[in-house]
C-alpha positions as CSV (number, residue, x, y, z in Angstrom):
1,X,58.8,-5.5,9.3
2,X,56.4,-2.6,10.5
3,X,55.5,0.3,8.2
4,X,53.7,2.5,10.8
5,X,53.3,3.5,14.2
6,X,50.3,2.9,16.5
7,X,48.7,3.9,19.6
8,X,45.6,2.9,21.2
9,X,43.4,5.9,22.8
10,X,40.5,4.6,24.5
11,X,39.2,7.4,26.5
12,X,37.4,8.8,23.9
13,X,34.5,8.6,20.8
14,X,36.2,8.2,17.7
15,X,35.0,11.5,16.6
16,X,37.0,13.2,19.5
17,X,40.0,11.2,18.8
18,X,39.5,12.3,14.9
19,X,39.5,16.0,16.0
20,X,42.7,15.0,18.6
21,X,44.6,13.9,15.9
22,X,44.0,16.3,13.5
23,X,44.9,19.2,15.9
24,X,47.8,16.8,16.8
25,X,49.1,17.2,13.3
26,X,48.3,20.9,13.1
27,X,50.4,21.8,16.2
28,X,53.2,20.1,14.0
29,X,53.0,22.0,10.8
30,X,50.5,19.6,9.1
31,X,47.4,20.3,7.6
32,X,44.5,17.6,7.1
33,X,43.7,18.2,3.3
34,X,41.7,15.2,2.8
35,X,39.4,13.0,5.0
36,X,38.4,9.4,3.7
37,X,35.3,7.6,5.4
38,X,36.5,4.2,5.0
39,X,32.7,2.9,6.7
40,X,30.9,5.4,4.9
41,X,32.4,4.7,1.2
42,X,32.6,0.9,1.8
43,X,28.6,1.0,2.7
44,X,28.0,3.2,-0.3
45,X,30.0,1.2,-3.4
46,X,30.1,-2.2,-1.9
47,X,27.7,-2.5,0.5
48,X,29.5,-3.6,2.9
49,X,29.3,-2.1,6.9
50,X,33.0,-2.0,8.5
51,X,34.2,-0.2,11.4
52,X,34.6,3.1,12.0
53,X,37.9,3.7,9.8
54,X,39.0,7.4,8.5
55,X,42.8,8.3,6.4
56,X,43.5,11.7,7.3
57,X,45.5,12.7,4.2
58,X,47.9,14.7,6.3
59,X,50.5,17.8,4.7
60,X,53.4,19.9,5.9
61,X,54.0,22.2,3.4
62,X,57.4,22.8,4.2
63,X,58.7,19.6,4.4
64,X,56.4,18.5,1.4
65,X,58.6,21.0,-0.4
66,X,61.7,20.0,0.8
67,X,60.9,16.2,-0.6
68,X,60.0,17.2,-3.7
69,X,62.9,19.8,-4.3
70,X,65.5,16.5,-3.8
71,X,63.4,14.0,-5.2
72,X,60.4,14.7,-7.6
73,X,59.1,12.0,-7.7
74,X,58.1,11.5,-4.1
75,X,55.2,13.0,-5.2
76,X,53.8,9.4,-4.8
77,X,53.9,9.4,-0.9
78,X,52.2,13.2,-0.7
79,X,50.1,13.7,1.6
80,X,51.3,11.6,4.9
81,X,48.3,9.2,5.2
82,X,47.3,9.0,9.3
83,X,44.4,6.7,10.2
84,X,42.2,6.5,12.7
């Protein structure tokens, strides 16, 4: 069973592909309200070096609405986690 989506883009820096995605989402309603430096906190609390690894923390605030209105509690899944 999968519980994402994927695709590879390889013609560009991670930075730029950051950025791509994140207009991406913004030409779809979404909004990036949170950006987690997976490399950067893993160095800092564990110090431990991994990859380049960023969760965009992703929102619609329509369709966030929408959710919540049928089901409170869905709360739990808010935002849409995207990673690059």
């Amino acid at each position: 069973m999968s519980y994402y989506f994927s695709t590879v883009i390889s013609d560009a820096s991670f930075d730029e592909v950051t950025q791509r995605v994140t207009d991406a989402l913004k030409n779809e309603g979404f909004g990036v309200l949170t950006q987690i430096d997976m490399h950067d906190t893993l160095r800092e609390k564990i110090g431990l070096d991994f990859k380049k690894y960023r969760i965009l923390g992703a929102c619609n605030p329509h369709f966030a609405h929408k959710a919540l209105q049928l089901e409170g509690k869905l709360g739990v899944l808010l935002p849409c986690n995207v990673v690059v």
